[in-house]
N, C-alpha and C positions, 0 to 999 in steps of 0.2 A: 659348423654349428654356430646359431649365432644366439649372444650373448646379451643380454639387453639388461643396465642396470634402474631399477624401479625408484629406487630412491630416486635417482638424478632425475626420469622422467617424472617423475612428479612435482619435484621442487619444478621444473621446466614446465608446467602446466600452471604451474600458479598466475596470478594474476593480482596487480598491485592491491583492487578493494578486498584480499584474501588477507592481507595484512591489517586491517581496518577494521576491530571489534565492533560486532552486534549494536550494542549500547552506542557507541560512536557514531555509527550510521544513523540508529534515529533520532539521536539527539542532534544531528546536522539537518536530518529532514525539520526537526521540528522550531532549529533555528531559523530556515528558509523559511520555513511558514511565516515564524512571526516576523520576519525582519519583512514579508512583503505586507502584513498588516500593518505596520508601525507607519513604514514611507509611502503616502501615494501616488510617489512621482511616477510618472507613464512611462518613462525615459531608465528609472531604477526599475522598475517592476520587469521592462525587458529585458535588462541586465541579469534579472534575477532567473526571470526564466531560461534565457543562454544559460545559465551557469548551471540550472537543475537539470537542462536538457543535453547539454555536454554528459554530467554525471551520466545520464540513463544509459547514452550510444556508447559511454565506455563499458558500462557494464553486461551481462548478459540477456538482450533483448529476448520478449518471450511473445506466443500470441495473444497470451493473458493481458501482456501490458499493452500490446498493440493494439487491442481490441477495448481494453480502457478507454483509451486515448483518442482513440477514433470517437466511437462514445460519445465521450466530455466534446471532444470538435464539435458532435452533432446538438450538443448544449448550447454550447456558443456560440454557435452561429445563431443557433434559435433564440438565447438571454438579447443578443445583440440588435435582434429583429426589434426582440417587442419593448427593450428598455430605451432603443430609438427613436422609437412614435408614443409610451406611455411614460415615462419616466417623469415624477411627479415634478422634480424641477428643471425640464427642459423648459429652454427658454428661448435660445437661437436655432434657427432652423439652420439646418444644413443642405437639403434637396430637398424638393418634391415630385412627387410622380403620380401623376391623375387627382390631385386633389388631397395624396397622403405623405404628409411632413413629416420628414427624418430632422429628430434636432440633435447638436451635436450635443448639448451637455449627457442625454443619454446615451450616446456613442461613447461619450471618455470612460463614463462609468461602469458603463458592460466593458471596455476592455481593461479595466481595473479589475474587477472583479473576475473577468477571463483570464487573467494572467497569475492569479492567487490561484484558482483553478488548477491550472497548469502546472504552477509550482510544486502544490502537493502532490500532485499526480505524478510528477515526475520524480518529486524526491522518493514520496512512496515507492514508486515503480524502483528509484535504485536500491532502496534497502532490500525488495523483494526478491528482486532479480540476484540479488549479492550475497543474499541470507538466508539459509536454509532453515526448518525447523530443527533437525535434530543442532546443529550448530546453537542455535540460539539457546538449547536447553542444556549443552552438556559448557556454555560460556555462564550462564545466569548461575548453574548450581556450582564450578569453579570458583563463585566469587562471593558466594558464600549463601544463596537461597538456597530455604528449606527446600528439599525434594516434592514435597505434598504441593506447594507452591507451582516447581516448575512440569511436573507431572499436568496439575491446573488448566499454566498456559499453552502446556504442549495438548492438551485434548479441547481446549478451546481452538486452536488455531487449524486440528485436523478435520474440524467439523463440517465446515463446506468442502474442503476436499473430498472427504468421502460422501457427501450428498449427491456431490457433480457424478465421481464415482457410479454409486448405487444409482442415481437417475439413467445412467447413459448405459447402465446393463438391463434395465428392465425396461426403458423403449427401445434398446437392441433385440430384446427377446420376443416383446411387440411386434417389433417389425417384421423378425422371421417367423412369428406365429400368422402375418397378416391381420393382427387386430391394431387398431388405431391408425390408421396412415396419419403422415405428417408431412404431406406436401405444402401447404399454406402455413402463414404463420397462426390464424383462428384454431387450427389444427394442433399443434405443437403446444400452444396451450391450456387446449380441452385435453390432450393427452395427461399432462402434467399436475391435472387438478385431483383425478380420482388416485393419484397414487400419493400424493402429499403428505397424505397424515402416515401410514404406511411407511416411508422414507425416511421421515421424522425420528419412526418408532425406530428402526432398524438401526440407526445411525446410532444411534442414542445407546440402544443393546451391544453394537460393538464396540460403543466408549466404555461399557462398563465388563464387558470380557475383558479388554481388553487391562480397563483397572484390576480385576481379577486375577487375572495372568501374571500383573506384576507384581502383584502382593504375595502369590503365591511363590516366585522366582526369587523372592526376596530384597527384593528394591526398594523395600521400606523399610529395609534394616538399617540399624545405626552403623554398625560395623561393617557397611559395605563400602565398596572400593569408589571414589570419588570418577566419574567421568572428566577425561583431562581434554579440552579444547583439539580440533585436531588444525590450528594452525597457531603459529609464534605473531600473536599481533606489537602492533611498534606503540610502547608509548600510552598505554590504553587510558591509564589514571590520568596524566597530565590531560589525554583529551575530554573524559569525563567533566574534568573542573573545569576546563578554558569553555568547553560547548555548555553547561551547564551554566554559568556564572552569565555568560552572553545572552542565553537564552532569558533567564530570569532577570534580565537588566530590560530587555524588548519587552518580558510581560508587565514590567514594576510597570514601564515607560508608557506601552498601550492603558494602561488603567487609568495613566494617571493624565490623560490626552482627554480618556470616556470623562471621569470626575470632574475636568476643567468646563466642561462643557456647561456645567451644572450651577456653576460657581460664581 
């Protein structure tokens, strides 16, 4: 008979960003953000992106972010088209082709602006892929938010999920009824317009069952039992202050780059 102990298999499952509380992770996205608004060097903004784009491949890829991602690519190529022929202070041309001038100042600055893109997307993408909802609620009411609060942001954040949810059952039930084909894309969104409001409502009714269910359970008692984190993060405070202090040094710094201008 074989024996298998769960504890060990599960510590053996972990993964280093398992260590790395909620609040950490987005206050590290939101210092890449602003540390790629601050510098515009073309040379750091790459840097910046390696460095968000490491985080994502380490963490757990989804088709959610893959299909982000692809996306925004299809952005930027298309920002990159037209802010290299209209960009109001292109000045040096860089090619032509039949008569139409690519200049470079509009090339530097779509990849400027492509690469802040990217950043968030990325860093977002790691928080997402690394952070679950129930984790984030049972870390936010651990450190001391009221429950009515993190109750809030947990039926805020289930909201599109269960929209996609409820969407993708009721053109499943379409489909095998034979009403609405959706072979075209003109298709796919004539399906989606008559059930809209519909969707809305539903979604909205099991936010509030399900607020229901838990007032009833009693999860808005004072004297209920605290939900404990279900991993030992490293260090969580010191990262709070170091990313916080950082980050609000990049926003003093951006503001006060906008006010010089004026000056």
């Amino acid at each position: 008979m074989e024996i298998r102990n769960n504890s060990i298999q599960k510590i053996a499952r972990l993964h280093w960003y398992n260590f790395v509380d909620p609040v950490t992770k987005l206050l590290l996205a939101l210092f890449l953000t602003m540390l790629s608004f601050d510098f515009t060097n073309l040379y750091f903004e790459a840097g910046l992106v390696l460095c968000s784009l490491v985080l994502l491949l380490l963490s757990r890829l989804t088709s959610a972010t893959i299909n982000a991602v692809s996306f925004c690519l299809f952005l930027i190529v298309t920002m990159i088209l037209i802010q290299g022929l209209f960009y109001s202070k292109n000045v040096h041309p860089l090619f032509s082709v039949m008569g139409i001038t690519f200049y470079l100042e509009g090339l530097l600055y779509a990849l400027t602006m492509s690469a802040r893109i990217l950043i968030i997307i990325f860093a977002i993408g790691f928080f997402m892929n690394t952070t679950t909802i129930s984790e984030n609620a049972k870390y936010l009411e651990s450190i001391g938010m009221p429950y009515k609060q993190v109750y809030l942001l947990m039926s805020v954040c289930y909201i599109l999920p269960q929209i996609q949810q409820n969407m993708k059952k009721i053109q499943f039930a379409e489909r095998a009824r034979g009403i609405n084909p959706q072979k075209t894309v003109t298709q796919k969104i004539r399906s989606i317009l008559p059930i809209l409001i519909p969707l809305i409502i539903k979604t909205f009714d099991q936010s509030i069952n399900r607020s229901i269910t838990l007032q009833l359970r009693g999860f808005n008692s004072p004297e209920r039992t605290l939900a404990t984190p279900k991993y030992c993060y490293f260090k969580a405070k010191f990262s709070h202050y170091c990313l916080s202090f950082a980050t609000i040094l990049l926003i003093g710094w951006k503001l006060w780059q906008i006010i010089s201008r004026f000056l």
